[in-house]
C-alpha positions in Angstrom: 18.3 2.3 -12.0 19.4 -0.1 -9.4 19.3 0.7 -5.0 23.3 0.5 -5.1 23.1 3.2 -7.6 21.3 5.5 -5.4 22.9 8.1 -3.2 22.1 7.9 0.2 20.4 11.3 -0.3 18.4 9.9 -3.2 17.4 7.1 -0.7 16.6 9.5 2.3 14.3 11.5 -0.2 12.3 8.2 -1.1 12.2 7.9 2.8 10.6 11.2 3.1 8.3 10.5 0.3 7.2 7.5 1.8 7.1 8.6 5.4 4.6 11.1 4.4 2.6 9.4 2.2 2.1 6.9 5.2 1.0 9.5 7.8 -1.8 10.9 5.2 -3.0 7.4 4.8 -3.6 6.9 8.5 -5.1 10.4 8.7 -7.9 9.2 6.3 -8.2 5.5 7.7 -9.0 7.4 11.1 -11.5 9.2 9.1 -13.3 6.3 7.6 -13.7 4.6 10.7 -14.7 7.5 13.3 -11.9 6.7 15.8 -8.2 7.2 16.2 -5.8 5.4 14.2 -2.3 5.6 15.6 0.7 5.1 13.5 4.3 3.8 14.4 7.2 5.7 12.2 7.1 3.9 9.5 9.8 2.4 7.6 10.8 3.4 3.6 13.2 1.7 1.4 13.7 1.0 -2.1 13.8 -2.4 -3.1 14.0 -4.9 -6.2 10.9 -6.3 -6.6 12.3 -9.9 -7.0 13.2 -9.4 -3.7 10.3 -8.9 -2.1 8.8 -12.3 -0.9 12.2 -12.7 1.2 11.8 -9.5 3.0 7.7 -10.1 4.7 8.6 -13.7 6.2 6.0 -16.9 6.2 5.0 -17.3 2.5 2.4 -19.2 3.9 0.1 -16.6 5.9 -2.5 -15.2 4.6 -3.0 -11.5 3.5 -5.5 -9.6 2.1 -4.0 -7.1 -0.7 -5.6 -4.1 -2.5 -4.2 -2.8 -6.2 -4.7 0.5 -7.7 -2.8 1.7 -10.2 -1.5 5.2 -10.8 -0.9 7.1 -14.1 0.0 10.3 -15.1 3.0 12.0 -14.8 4.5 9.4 -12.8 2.9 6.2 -13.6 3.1 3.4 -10.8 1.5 0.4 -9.3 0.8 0.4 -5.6 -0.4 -2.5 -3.3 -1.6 -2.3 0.2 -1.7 -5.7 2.5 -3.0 -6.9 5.3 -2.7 -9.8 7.8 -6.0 -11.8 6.5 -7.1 -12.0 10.2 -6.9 -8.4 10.8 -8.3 -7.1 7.6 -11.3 -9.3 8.8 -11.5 -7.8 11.6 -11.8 -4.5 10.0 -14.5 -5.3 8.2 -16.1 -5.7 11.1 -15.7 -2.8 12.2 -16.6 -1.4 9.0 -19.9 -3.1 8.2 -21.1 -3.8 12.1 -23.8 -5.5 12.7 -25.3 -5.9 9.5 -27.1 -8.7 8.9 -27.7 -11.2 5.8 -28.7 -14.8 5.2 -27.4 -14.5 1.4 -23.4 -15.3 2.7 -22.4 -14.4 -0.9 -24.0 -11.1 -0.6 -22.4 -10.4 2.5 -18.6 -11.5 1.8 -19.1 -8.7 -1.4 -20.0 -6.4 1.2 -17.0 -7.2 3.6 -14.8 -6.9 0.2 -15.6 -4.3 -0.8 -15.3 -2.1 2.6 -11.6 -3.5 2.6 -11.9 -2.6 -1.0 -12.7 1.3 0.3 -10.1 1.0 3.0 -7.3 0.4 0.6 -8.5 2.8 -1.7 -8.6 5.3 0.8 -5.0 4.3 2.3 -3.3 3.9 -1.1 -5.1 7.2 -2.6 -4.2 9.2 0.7 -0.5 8.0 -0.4 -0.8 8.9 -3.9 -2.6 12.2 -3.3 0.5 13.1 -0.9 2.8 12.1 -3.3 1.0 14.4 -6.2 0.9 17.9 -3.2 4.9 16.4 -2.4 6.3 16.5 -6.6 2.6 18.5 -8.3 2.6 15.0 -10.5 -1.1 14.8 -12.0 -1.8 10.8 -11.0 -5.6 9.7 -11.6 -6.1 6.2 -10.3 -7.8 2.8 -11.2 -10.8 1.2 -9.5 -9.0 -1.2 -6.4 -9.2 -4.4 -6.9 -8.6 -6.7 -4.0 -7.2 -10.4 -3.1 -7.1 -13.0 -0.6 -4.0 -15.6 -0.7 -0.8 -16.6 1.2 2.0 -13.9 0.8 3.8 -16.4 -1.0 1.3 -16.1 -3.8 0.2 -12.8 -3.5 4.1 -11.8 -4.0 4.7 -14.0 -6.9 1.6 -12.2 -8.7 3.0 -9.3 -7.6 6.7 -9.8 -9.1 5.1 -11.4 -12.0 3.0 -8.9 -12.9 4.5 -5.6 -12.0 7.9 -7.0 -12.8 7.4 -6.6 -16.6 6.7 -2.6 -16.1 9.4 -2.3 -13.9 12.6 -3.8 -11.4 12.4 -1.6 -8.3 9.6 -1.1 -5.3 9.2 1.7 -2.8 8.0 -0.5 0.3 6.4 1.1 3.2 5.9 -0.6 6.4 4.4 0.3 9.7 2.7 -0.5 12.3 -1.6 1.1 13.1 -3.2 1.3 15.9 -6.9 1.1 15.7 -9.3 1.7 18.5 -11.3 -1.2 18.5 -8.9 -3.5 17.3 -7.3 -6.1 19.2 -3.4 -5.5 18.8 -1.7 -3.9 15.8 -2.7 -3.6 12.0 0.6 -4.4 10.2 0.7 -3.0 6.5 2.5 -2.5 3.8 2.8 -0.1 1.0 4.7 -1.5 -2.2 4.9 1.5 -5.0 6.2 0.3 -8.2 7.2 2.7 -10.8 7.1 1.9 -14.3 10.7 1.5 -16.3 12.2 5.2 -16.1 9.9 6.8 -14.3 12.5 7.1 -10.8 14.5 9.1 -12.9 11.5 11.6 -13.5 10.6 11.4 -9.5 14.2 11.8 -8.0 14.2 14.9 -10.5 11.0 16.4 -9.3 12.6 15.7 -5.5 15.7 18.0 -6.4 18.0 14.8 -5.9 18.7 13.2 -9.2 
């Protein structure tokens, strides 16, 4: 199922999905780090996943990505990323002023807060999603990565590309007290080959 195949309905329905899927996530960010998280509307569109590195801009910054994958009813891959310097700077927030001589020690404990705070984004999505359709979807462990976009993008398109050709990507804008400017992130859903069909028929639009 290709985008120009979609009805605008169809596409305004994958909107909706997405919209609300994104306001849950920053709900639960705002839990995990005690203060208020402030979300811009978010945008939602349906993409090709070859696509995608043309649509985020430099391929050279660098992000910071978390992966989980769905299954279920409506099996799916979704990503969250992060500028690199603002995900760093939620892990300050996140770990404080803990202290460590062992630097190894302590970059696994900066990972694997952002590792939480993509879990908690992406499963806030995903648990929206299951309330939104009443899809059973148990997900993975996250597993997190540090790159260019560039590179991050080409992993993604050549891994998810082989289970399947289109991406729901979320975009918007947080606000976090404590930060210094915005957190930009992104939401990519990938559903596996025919699973749209199954989604846009649990949304009353296929």
């Amino acid at each position: 199922m290709e985008k120009e195949e979609l009805s605008s309905l169809q596409l305004d329905a994958l909107r909706e999905v997405g919209n609300i899927g994104a306001g849950h996530a920053a709900t639960a960010l705002s839990g995990l780090l005690n203060r208020p998280v402030d979300m811009a509307v978010p945008e939602a569109r349906l993409v090709p996943i070859f696509d995608l590195a043309e649509l985020y801009g430099a391929a050279e910054s660098l992000i910071c990505a978390v992966l989980i994958r769905a299954e279920g009813d409506f099996s799916c891959n979704l990503v969250f990323m992060m500028e690199e310097d603002k995900s760093q700077e939620l892990a300050d927030l996140l770990v404080g002023s803990f202290c460590c001589d062992d630097e190894e020690m302590l970059y696994q404990l900066r990972d694997s807060a952002l590792s939480e705070v993509g879990n908690i984004v992406l499963g806030a999505f995903v648990n929206s999603l299951s309330a939104f359709t009443g899809f059973s979807l148990p997900v993975s462990v996250p597993a997190i990565a540090h790159d260019m976009l560039g590179a991050l993008l080409d992993v993604v398109v050549a891994i998810y590309g082989i289970s399947g050709d289109m991406a729901l990507m979320v975009q918007t804008s947080l606000s976090v007290k404590g930060l210094d400017g915005e957190l930009s992130g992104q939401i990519l859903m990938v559903p596996d080959p025919g699973k749209l069909p199954i989604l846009l028929g649990k949304l009353g639009v296929l």
